[in-house]
ROTORVEX-637388 format. One line per field, with one value per residue: residue in three letters; y, x, z of N, C-alpha, C in turn; residue number from 1. Coordinates in Angstrom, 2 decimals, padded with zeros to 5 digits, always signed. Layout:
! residues N
res	c(ALA|...)
n_y	c(Y|...)
n_x	c(X|...)
n_z	c(Z|...)
ca_y	c(Y|...)
ca_x	c(X|...)
ca_z	c(Z|...)
c_y	c(Y|...)
c_x	c(X|...)
c_z	c(Z|...)
n	c(NUM|...)
! end
This chain:
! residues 147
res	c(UNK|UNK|UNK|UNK|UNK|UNK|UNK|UNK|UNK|UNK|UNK|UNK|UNK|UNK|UNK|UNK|UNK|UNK|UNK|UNK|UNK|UNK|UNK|UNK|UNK|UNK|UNK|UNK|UNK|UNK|UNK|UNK|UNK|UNK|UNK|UNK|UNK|UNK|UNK|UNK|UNK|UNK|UNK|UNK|UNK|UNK|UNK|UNK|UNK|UNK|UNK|UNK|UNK|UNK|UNK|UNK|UNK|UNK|UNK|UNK|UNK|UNK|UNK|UNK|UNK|UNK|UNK|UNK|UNK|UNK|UNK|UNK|UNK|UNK|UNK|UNK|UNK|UNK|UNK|UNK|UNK|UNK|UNK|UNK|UNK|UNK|UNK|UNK|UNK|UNK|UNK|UNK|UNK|UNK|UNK|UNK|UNK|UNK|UNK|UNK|UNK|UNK|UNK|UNK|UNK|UNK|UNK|UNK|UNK|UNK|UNK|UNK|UNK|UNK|UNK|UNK|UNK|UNK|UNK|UNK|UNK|UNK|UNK|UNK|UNK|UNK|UNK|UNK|UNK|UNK|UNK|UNK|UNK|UNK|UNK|UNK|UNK|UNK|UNK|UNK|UNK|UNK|UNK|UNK|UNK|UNK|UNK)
n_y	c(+143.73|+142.62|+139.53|+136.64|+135.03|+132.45|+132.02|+130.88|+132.33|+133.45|+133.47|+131.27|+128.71|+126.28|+128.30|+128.19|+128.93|+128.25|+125.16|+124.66|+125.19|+123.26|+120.46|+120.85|+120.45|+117.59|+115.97|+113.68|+112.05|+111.13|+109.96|+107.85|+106.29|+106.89|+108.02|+111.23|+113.52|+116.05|+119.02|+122.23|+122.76|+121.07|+118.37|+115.43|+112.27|+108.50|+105.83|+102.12|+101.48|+103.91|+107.26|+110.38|+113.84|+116.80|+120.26|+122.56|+124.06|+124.37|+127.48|+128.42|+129.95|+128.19|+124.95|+121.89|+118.59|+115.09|+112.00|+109.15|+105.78|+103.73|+101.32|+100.77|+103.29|+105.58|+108.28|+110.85|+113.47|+115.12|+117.67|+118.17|+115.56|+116.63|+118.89|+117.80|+115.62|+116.92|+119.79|+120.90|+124.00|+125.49|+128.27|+130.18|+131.31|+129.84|+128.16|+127.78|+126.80|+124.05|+123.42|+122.77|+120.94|+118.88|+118.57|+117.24|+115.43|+113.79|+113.82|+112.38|+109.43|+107.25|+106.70|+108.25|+107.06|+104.14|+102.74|+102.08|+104.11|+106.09|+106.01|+105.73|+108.37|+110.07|+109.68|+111.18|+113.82|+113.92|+114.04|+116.07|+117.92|+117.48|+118.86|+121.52|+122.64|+124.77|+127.07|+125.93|+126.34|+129.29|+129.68|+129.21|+130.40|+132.89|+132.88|+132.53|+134.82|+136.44|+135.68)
n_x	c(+090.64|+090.72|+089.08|+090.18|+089.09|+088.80|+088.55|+087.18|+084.15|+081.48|+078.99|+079.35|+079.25|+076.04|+073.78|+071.89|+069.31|+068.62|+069.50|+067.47|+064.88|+065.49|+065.67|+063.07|+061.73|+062.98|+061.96|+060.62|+062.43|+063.78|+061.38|+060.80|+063.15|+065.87|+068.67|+069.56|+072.56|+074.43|+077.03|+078.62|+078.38|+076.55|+073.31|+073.43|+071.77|+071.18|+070.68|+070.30|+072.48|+072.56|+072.74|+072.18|+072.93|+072.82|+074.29|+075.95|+078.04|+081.46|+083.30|+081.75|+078.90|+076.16|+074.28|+073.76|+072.41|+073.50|+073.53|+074.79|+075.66|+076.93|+077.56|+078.77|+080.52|+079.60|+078.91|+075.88|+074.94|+072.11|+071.11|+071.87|+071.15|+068.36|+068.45|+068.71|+066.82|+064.68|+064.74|+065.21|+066.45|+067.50|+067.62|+067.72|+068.39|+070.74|+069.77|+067.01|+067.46|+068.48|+066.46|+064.18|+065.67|+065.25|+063.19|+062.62|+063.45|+061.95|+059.74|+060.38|+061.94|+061.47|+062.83|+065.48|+066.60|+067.46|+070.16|+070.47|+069.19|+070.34|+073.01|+072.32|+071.38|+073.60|+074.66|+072.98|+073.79|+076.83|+076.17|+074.77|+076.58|+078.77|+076.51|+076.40|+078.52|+080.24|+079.13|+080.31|+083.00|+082.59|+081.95|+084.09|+086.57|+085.27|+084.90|+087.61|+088.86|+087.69|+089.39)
n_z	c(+054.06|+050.85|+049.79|+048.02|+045.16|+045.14|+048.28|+050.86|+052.56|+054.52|+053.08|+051.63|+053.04|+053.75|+055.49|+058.38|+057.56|+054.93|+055.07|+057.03|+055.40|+053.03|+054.23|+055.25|+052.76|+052.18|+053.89|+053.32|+052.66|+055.13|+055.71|+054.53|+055.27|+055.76|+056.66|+058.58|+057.99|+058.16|+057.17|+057.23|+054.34|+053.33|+053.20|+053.96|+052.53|+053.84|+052.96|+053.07|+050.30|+048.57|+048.96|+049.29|+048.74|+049.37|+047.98|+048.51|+046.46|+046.93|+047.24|+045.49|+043.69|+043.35|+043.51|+043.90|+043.76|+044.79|+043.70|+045.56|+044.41|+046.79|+046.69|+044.36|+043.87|+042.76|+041.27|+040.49|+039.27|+040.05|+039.11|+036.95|+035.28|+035.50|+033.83|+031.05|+031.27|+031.69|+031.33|+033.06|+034.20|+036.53|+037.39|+039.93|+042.97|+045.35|+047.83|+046.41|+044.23|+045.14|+046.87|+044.29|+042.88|+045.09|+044.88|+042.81|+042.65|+044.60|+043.16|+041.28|+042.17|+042.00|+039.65|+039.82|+041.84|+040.63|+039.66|+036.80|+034.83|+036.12|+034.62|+032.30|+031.83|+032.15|+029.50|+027.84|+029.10|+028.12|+025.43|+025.27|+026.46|+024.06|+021.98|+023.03|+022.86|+022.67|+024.27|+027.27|+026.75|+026.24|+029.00|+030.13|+029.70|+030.57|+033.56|+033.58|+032.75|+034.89|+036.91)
ca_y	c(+142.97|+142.07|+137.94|+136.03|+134.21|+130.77|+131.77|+130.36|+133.23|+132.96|+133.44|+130.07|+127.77|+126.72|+128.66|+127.27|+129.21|+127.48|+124.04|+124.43|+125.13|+122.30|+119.48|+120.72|+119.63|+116.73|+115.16|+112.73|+110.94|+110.79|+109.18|+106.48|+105.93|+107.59|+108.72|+112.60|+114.16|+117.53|+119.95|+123.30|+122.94|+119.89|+117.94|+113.84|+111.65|+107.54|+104.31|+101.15|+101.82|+105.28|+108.38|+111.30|+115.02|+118.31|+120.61|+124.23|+123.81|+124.86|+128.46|+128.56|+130.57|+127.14|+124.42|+120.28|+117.24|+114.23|+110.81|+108.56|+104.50|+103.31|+099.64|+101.07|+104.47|+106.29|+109.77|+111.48|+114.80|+115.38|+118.98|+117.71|+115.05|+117.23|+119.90|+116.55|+114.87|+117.69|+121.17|+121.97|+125.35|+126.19|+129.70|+130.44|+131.53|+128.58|+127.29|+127.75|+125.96|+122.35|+122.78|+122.19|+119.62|+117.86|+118.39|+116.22|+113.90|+113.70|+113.34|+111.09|+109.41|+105.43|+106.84|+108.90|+105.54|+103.39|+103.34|+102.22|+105.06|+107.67|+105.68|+106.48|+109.95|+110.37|+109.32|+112.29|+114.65|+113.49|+114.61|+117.59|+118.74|+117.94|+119.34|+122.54|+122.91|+126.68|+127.51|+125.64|+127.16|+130.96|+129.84|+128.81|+132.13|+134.27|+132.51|+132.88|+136.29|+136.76|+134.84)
ca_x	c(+091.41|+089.95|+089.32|+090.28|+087.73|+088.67|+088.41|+086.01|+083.62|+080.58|+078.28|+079.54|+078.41|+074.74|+073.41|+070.96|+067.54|+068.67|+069.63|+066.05|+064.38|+065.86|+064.95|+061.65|+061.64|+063.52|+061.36|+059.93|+063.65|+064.00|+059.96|+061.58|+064.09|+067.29|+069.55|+070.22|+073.54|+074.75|+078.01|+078.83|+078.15|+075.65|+072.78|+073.37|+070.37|+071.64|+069.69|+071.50|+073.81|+072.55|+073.17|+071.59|+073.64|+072.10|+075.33|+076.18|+079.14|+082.01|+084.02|+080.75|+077.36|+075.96|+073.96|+073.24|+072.14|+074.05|+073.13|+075.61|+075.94|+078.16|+078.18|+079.89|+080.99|+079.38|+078.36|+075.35|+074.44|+070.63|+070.75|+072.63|+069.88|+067.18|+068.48|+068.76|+065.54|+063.34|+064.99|+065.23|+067.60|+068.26|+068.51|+067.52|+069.72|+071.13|+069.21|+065.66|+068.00|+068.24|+064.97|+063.88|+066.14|+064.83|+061.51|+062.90|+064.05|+060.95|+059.10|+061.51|+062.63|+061.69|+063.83|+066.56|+067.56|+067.55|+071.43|+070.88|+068.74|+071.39|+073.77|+071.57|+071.61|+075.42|+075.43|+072.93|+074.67|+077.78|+075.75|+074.80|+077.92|+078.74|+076.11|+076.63|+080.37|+080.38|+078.59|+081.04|+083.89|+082.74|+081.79|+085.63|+086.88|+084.42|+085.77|+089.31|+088.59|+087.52|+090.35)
ca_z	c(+053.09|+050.09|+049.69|+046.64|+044.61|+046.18|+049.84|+051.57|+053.09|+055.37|+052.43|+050.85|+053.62|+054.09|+056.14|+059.01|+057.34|+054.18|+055.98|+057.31|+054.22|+052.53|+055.72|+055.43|+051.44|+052.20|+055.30|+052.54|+052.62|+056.24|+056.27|+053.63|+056.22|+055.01|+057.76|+057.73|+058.57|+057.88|+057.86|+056.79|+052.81|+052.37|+053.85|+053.69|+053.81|+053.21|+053.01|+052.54|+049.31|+047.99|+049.35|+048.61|+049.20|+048.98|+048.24|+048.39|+046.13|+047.33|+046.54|+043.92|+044.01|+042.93|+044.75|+043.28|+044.34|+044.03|+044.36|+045.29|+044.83|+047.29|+046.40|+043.18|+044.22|+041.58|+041.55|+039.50|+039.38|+039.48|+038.42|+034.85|+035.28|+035.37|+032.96|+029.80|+030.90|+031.64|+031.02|+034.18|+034.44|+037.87|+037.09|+040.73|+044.12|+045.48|+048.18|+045.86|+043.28|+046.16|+047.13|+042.82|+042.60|+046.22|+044.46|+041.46|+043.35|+044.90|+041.68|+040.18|+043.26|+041.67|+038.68|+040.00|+042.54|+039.67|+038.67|+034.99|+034.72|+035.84|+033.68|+030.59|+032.22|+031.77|+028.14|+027.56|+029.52|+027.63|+024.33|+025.97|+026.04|+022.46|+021.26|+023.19|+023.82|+022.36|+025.78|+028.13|+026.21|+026.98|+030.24|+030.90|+029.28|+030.92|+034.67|+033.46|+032.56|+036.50|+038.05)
c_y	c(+142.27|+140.07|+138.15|+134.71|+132.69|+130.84|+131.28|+131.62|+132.47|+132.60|+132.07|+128.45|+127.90|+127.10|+128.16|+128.20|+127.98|+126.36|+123.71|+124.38|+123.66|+120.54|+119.50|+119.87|+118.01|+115.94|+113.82|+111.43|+110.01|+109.53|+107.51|+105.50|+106.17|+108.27|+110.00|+113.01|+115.56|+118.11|+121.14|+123.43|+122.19|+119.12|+116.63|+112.90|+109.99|+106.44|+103.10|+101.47|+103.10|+105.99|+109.85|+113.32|+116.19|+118.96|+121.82|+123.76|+125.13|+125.97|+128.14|+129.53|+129.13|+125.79|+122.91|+119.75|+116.40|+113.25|+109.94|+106.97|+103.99|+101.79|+099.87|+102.51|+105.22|+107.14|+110.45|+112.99|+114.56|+116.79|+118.65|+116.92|+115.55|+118.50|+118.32|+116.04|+115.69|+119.36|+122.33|+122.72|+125.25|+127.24|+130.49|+130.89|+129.87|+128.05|+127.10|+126.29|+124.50|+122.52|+122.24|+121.37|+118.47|+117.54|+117.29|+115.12|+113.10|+112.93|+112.29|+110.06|+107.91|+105.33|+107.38|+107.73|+104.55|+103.75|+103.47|+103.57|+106.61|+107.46|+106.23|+108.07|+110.26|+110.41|+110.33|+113.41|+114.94|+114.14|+115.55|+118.47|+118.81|+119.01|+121.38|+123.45|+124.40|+127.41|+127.25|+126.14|+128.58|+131.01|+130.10|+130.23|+132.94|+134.04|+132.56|+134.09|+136.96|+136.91|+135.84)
c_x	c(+090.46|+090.07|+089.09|+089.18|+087.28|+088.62|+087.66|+085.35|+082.05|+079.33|+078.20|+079.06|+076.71|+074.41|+072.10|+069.54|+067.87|+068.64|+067.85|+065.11|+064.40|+065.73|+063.82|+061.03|+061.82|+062.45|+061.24|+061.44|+063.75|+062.74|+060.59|+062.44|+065.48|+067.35|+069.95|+071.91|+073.61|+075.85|+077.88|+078.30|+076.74|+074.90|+072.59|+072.23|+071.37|+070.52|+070.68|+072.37|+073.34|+072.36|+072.78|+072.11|+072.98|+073.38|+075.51|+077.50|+080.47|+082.63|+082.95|+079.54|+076.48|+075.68|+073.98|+073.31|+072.82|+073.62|+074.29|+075.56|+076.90|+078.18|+079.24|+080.54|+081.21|+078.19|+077.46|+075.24|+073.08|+070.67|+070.98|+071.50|+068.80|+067.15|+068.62|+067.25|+064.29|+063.74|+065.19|+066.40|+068.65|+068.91|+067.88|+068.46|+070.17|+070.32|+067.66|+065.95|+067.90|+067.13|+064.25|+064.61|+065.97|+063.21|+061.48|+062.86|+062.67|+059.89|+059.44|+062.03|+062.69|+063.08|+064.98|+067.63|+067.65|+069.34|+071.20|+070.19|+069.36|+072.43|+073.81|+071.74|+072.59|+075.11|+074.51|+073.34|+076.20|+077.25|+075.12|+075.82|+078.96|+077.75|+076.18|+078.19|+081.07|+080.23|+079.60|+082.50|+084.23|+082.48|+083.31|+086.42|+086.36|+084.92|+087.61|+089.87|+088.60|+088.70|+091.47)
c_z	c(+052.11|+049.53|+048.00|+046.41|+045.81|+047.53|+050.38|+052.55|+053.68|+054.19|+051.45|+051.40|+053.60|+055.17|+056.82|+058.30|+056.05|+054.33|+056.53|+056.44|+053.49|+052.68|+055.73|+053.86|+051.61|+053.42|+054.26|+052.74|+054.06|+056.82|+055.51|+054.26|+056.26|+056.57|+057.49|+058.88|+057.98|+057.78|+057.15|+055.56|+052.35|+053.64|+053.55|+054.13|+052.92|+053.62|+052.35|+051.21|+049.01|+049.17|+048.65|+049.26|+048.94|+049.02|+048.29|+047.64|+046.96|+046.28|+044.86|+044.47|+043.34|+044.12|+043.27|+044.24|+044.04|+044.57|+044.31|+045.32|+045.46|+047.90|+045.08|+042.80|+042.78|+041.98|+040.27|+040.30|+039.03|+039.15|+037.06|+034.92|+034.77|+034.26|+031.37|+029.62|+031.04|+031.76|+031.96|+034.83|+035.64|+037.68|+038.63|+041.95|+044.51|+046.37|+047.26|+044.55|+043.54|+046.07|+045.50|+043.09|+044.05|+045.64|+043.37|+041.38|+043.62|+044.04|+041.28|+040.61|+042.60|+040.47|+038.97|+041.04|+041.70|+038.71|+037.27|+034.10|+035.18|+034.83|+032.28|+030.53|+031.68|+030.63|+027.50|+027.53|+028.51|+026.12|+024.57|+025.67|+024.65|+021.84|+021.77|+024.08|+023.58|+024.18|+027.06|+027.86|+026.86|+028.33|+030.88|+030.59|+030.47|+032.72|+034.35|+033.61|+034.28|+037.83|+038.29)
n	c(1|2|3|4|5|6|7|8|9|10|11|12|13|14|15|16|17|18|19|20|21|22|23|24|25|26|27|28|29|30|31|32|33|34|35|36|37|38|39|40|41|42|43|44|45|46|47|48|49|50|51|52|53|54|55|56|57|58|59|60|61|62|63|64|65|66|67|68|69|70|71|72|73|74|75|76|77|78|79|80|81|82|83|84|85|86|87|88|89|90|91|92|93|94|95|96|97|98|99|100|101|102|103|104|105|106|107|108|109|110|111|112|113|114|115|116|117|118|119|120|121|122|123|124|125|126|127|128|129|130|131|132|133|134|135|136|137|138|139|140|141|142|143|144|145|146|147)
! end
């Protein structure tokens, strides 16, 4: 029986080499002191208010990071992050895609926990997508087209 787009298939969870891959990037959080959890899609590390997700998106071929504040339950994306402040694609498979953006993090880690500094993020992102809304357009077509 052939599955429909949105099913959920084995190939959509992370898989434990990936999961391992990704833990081995990530140790640096856990040394910081960040608590890790895990399930099927995403690998959670937290430290008092932020929260840091590694994700396999769901029903996607598509992976991000998100950081979350949960004194003010606000959600960035570090892949949009990292594609505004430093160009970085993620034209890779998906777990190669987390591990770059755990590397970012990594890099960036005084700046990427700094809310007002994802804040500023957004309002690029936000002119991001003005300035290239042709692109997100044929993207939505070209998935409509699929569906």
């Amino acid at each position: 029986m052939e599955k429909w787009y949105w099913e959920e298939n084995e190939e959509m969870v992370m898989s434990k080499d990936a999961k391992n891959k990704i833990e081995k990037e990530a140790l640096f959080l856990e040394k910081l002191g960040y608590v890790k959890t895990d399930d099927e899609y995403s690998v959670h590390y937290t430290l008092n208010n932020i929260s840091i997700q590694v994700d396999f998106l769901r029903n996607s071929e598509e992976s991000d990071v998100f950081i979350r504040y949960l004194d003010t339950n606000q959600v960035f994306s570090v892949g949009w992050i990292a594609l505004v402040r430093n160009n970085l694609k993620g034209e890779k498979g998906r777990t190669e895609n987390a591990i770059e953006l755990v590397r970012y993090v990594k890099r960036y880690y005084s700046l990427i926990t700094n809310l007002r500094y994802c804040m500023d993020s957004n309002m690029l992102i936000d002119e991001y997508v003005r300035q290239h809304h042709f692109q997100f357009e044929k993207s939505v077509a070209e998935f409509l087209e699929k569906a």
